[in-house]
N, C-alpha and C positions, 0 to 999 in steps of 0.2 A: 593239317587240315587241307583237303584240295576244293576247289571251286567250284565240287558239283555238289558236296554236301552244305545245305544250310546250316548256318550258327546256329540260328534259334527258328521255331516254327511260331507262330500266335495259334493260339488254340481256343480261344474268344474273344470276341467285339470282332472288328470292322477298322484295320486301324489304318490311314492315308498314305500317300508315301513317303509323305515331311514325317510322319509320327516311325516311322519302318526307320528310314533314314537316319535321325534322331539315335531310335533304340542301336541303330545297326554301328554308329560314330562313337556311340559310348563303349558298347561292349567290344569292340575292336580299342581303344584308347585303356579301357581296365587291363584287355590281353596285353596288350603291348610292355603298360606300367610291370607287372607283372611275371614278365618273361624272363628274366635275371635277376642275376644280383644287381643292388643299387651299393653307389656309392654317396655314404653317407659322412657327416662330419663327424668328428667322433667325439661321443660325450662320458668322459666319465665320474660324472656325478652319480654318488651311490656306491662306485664299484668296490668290491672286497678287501681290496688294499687299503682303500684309504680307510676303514672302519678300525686299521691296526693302528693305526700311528692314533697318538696319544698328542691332545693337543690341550697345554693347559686353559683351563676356561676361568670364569672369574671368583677370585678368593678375596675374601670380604676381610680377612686376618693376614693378609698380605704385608701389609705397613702399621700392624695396630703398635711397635717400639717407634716407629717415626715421628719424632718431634714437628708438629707444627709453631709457626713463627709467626 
């Protein structure tokens, strides 16, 4: 993008130059976020792997030979 074309035009209302400003800080800060890859933390809740492993849950017939005292 070079400096002679505008980002965006308004094309109704009347808008000041705090409101121009404004629009003009946000959509330069969305481009920016935007522009590459981010480095993120890495979450792997959910992923495919873990769906394999076999984790025993709770069995109610576990202990029913164990002697209580």
């Amino acid at each position: 993008m070079t400096t002679a074309q505008p980002m965006f035009t308004v094309l109704s209302g009347h808008p000041d130059d705090v409101e121009v400003a404004a629009l003009d800080k946000v959509l330069h800060d969305v481009a920016r976020r935007s522009s590459g890859p981010q480095e993120r933390e890495r979450n792997d809740w959910g992923r495919a792997s873990a769906r394999r492993l076999h984790v025993a849950g709770f069995n109610p017939a576990a202990f029913r030979t164990l002697t209580y005292r």
